[in-house]
N, C-alpha and C positions, 0 to 999 in steps of 0.2 A: 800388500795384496790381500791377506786375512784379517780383518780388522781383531782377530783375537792374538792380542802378543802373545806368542812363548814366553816370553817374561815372567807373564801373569798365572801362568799356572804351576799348578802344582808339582815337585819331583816324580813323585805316584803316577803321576798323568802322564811325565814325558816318557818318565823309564816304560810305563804302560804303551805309550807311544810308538817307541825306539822298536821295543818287542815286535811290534803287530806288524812294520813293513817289513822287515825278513821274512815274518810267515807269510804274508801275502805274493812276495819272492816266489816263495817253496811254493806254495800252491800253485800259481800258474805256472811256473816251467817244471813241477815235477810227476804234480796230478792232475792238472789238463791235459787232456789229449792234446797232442799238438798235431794241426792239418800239415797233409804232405805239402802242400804247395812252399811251406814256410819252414827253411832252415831252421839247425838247433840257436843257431847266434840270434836270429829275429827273433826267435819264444822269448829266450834271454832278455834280449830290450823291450820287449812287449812284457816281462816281470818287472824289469827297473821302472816302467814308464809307468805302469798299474800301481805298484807301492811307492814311487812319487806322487801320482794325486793322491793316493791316501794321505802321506805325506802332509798335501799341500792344506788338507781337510785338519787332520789331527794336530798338525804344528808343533812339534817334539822341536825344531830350531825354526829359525824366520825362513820363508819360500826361499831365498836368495841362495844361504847356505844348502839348503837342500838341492835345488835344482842341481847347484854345482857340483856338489857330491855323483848326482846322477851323470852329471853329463862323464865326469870319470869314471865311474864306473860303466855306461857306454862303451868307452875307449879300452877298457879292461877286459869285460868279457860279454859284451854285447855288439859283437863282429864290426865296429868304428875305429875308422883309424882317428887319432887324437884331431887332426886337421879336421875329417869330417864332423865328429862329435862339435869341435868349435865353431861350426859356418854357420850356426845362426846368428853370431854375433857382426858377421860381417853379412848379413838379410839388411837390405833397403827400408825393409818394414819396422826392424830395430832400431833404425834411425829416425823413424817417421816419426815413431814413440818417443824418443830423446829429443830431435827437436822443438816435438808441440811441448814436450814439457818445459824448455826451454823458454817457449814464448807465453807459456801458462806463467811462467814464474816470473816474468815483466809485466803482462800483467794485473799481477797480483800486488807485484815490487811497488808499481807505479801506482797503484790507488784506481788506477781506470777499471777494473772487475768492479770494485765498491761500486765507483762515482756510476756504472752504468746501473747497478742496483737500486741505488736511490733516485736514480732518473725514472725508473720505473716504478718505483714504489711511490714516489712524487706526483708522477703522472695519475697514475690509476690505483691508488691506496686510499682512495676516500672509505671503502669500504672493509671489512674482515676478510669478503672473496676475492675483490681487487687486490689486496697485499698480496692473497695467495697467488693470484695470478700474473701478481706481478716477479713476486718471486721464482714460479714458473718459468716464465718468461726470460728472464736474467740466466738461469740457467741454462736454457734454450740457448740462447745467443754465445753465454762459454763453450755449451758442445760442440759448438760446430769447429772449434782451436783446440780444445783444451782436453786431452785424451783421459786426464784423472778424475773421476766425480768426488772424490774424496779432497781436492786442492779448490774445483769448483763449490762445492752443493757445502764441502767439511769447513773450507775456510773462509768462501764469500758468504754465500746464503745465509748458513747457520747463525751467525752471530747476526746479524739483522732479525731471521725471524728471533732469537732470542732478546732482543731489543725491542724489538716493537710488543711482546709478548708483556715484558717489565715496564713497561711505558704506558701499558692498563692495569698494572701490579698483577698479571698473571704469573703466576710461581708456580712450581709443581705442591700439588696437593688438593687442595679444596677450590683455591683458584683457577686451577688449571682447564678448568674449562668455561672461562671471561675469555680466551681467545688464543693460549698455547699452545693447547690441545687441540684446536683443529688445527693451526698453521704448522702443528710438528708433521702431523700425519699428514697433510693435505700436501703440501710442497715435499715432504719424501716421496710419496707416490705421484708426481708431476717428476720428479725426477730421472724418476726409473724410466719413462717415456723418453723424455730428453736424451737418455744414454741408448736406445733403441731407434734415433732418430741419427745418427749421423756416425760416420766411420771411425769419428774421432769420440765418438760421444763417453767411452766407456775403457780402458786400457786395451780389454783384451778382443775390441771387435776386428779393429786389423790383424790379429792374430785367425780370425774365424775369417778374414777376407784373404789371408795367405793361404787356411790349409782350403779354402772354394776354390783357390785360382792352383795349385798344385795336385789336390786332392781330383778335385773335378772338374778343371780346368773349366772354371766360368772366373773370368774376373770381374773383381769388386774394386771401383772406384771411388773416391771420395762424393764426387758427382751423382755418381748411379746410385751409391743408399744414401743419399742425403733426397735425392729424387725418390725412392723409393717409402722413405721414412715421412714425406711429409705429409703427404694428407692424412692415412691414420694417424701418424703422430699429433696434427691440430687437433683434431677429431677428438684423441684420447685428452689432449691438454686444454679442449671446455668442456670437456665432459666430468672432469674426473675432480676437480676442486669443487664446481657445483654437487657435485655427489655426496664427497665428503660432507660437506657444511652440514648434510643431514646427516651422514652415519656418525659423525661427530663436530653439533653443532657449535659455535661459539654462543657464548650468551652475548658480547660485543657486535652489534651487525655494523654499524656505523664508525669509523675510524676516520674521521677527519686531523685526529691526534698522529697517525700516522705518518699518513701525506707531511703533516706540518715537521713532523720529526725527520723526515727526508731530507726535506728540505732546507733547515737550520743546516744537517750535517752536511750536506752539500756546499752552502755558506761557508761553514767551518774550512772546507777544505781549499774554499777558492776557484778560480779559475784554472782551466787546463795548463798544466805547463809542460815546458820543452818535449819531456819523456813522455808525458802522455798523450801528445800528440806524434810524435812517432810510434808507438807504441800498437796508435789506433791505425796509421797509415798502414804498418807493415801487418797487424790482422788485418785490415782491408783487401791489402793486397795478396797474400799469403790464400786467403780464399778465393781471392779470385783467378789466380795461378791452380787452383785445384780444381775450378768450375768451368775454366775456359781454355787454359795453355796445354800444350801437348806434353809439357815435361814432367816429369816422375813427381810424382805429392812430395817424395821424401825427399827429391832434390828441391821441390818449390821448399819445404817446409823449413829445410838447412838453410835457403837461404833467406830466409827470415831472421832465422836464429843467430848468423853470419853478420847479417845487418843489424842486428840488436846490441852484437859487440863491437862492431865497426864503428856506432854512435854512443858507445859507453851507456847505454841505459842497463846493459847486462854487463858485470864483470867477469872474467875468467874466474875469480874468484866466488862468485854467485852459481856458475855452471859446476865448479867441481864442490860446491857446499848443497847441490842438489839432491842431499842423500835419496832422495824417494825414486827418482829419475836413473841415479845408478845401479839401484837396486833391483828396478825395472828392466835394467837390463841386461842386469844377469840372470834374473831367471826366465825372461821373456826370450833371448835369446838362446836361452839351454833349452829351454820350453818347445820351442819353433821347432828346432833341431831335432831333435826326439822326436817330434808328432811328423817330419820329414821322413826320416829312416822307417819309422814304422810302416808308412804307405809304401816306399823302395820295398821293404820287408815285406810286402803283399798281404801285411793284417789285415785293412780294413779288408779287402778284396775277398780276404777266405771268411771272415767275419759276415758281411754281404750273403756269402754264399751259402754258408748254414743259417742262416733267418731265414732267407729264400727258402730254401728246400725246408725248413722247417714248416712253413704255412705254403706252401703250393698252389692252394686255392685263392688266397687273401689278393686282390689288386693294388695297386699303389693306392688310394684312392684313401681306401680301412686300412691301410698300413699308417700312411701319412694322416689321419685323424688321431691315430693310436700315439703313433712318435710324436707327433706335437703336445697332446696333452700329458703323455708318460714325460717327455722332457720337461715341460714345464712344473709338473707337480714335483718333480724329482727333486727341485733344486730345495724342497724342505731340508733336506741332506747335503747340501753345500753352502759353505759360508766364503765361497770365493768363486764371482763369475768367469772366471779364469779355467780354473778344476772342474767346473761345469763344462764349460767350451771342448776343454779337451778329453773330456772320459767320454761325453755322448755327440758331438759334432759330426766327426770324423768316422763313426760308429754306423747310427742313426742316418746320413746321409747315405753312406755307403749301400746299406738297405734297400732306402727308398730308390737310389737312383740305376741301382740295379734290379729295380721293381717295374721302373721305366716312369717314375716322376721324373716330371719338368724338374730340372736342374736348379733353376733360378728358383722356382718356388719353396725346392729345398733347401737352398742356402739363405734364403732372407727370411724365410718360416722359421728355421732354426735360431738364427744367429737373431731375429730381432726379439722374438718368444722367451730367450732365454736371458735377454739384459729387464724383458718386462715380469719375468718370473722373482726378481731380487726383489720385488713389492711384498713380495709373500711373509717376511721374519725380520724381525728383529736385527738378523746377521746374514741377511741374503747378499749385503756388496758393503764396501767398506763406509760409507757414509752412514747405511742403517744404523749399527753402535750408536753414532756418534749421536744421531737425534731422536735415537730413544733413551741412548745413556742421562737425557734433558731429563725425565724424570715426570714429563706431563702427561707420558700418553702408558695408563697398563697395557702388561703381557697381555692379556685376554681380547683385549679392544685391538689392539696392534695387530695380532694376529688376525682378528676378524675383520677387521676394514681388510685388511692383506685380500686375503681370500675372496671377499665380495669384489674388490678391485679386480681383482685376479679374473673373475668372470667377465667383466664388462669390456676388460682387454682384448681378451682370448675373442668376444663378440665382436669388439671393433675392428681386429686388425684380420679374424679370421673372414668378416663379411666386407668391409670397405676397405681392408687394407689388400685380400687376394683381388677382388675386382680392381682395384688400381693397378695391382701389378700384371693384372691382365687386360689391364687396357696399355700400359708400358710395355708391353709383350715381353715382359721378364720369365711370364709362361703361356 
């Protein structure tokens, strides 16, 4: 979930770590005031909940351990009984997660993620912006399955654009800008859209379509933000590799070497065989059980996942070596749960309440300009879309919607704003690491493409993307 291992750092750091969420403990349940509306046991889980996103930010152990620890301590002295503390594991929405990643993991397994990659880099890689947009594109079509951008963008994409990068001997250093350098940057930020574009697109957006449909009882469909997500999403995905080429051109405009290198490795692999044609049947049909059918996403999605072992293209042994998917759901599920109890607990509600009285005069209007941009910039301070979701979602809406903003505009303003805020750094979601860890593109450049991207987003989705949603009468 944090692309920075605890592994990797320092003793200094964690002991430093370990320290700082018991103070954060003590300070909210001993020197916050605490609102009457809200019992001493809800302060309490409103301290475990606050020094878990620290937590999940500072990474003293991996998310997983952590959450766990919290959901006990929950059950301890955060007024949960042991059962309640556990019921996000048994959330539909927990399984939503473990299925797709199921079917992410066939496929991956199956070579069909690549083979659609190079179909598109094949197609429309004559060019430097063509790869990009082809690599865009490919992604695109994972999101709409594939909940992890890190298993999509870390394991498909990246090694391709690392290939076609070496394939004009672009390297990091002097070379890196014959055409590395713009396809590092260019296809990161194509991605960040992708994951803002669909319910699946990003781990923790059905996490932000749980606490909409419980928090403020507007529910969120696979359907309805894949509906919601496309027209700004096309919009942001030609606009935004065109852009780059200038903020960071390639010296290579012409790649006809690319295309050809698709296409060899396509050769290489052959024709479709057995699993890959299944594979592609039951994403066919897995979306269109979520587009069309009346039944639960997470029961279409299981049975996908159902059918993948039924035909052996997935083995039982494949699903429980899924370490990333287990992991997912221990803390996604300890996660849910917590952010549940809280709203039972009447947080967000008394939280609402002192903003309100706090600006009396402000309309929803200047509130909701203010929260969208304060969320978005905020996320310089999180290295996990996840700990973003939950420290200001449930917050920040509460706010607004007790300021009497349109509900829907709060919940897809929030939740799509803040998968296109991970453009911003280096470590805004876990795939960043990984394609600046390449080595082509500097801190300085990285961050300022970020930034300028960041504007043109915030323009696209704040002018074409609220008018869409108001012609959807989402508000």
């Amino acid at each position: 979930m944090d692309p920075r291992s605890s592994q990797t750092q320092s003793a200094p750091h964690k002991l430093l770590s370990w320290a700082f969420l018991p103070l954060i403990y003590g300070i909210i349940v001993f020197l916050v005031p605490r609102p009457p509306s809200v019992n001493p046991a809800g302060w309490r889980l409103l301290g475990i909940f606050v020094a878990t996103i620290a937590g999940l930010i500072l990474q003293p152990i991996p998310g997983g351990a952590l959450v766990l620890i919290a959901v006990i301590l929950a059950a301890l002295c955060g007024g949960l009984s042991i059962a309640h503390a556990l019921g996000g594991f048994s959330d539909s929405v927990v399984w939503l997660v473990m299925a797709a990643f199921f079917i992410s993991n066939a496929l991956i397994k199956t070579g069909l993620a690549r083979r659609i990659a190079l179909l598109f880099v094949r197609t429309i890689g004559q060019s430097s912006l063509g790869v990009c947009y082809a690599l865009a594109l490919t992604d695109l079509v994972l999101a709409s399955i594939i909940p992890s951008n890190a298993a999509r963008s870390g394991g498909v994409v990246l090694p391709i654009v690392r290939s076609i990068a070496e394939l004009y001997d672009s390297r990091p250093g002097e070379t890196a800008a014959r055409i590395g350098g713009f396809l590092m940057t260019g296809v990161y930020q194509s991605i960040c859209v992708t994951a803002a574009m669909f319910l699946t697109g990003q781990a923790s957006n059905p996490l932000a379509a749980q606490i909409a449909a419980t928090t403020f009882h507007f529910p969120v469909t696979w359907a309805s933000w894949f509906v919601a997500g496309l027209v700004p999403g096309m919009v942001s995905l030609a606009i935004i590799p065109w852009l780059v080429s200038y903020l960071n051109p390639p010296a290579i405009r012409n790649t006809p070497e690319a295309a050809a290198f698709a296409g060899d490795e396509l050769r290489r692999m052959g024709p479709m065989d057995r699993n890959q044609y299944i594979v592609l049947a039951i994403f066919v049909s897995v979306c269109g059980l979520w587009i069309f059918s009346p039944l639960d996403i997470a029961l279409s999605a299981l049975l996908g996942a159902g059918a993948l072992l039924l035909a052996r293209v997935l083995s039982w042994s494949d699903v429980t070596r899924d370490h990333t998917a287990w992991d997912i759901f221990v803390w996604y599920g300890g996660l849910l749960q917590l952010g549940k109890s809280l709203n039972e607990a009447g947080i967000t509600q008394a939280f609402a309440g002192a903003v309100g009285s706090a600006f009396p005069a402000a309309g929803w209007l200047t509130l909701f300009v203010a929260a969208i941009l304060l969320n978005f910039y905020a996320h310089y301070g999180f290295a996990s879309i996840t700990a973003h979701i939950l420290a200001m979602f449930p917050a920040f809406g509460a706010v607004l919607v007790a300021k009497g903003a349109p509900v829907g505009l709060v919940v897809f303003g929030l939740a799509c704003f803040t998968n296109l805020s991970a453009g911003l750094t280096n470590y805004g979601t876990t795939p960043s690491p990984m394609f600046y860890s390449q080595g082509y593109v500097t801190f300085e450049k990285w961050w300022k493409i970020g930034f300028l991207i960041s504007l043109v987003n915030i323009a696209i989705w704040g002018t074409i993307g609220f008018a869409w949603w108001k012609l959807l009468k989402i508000w």
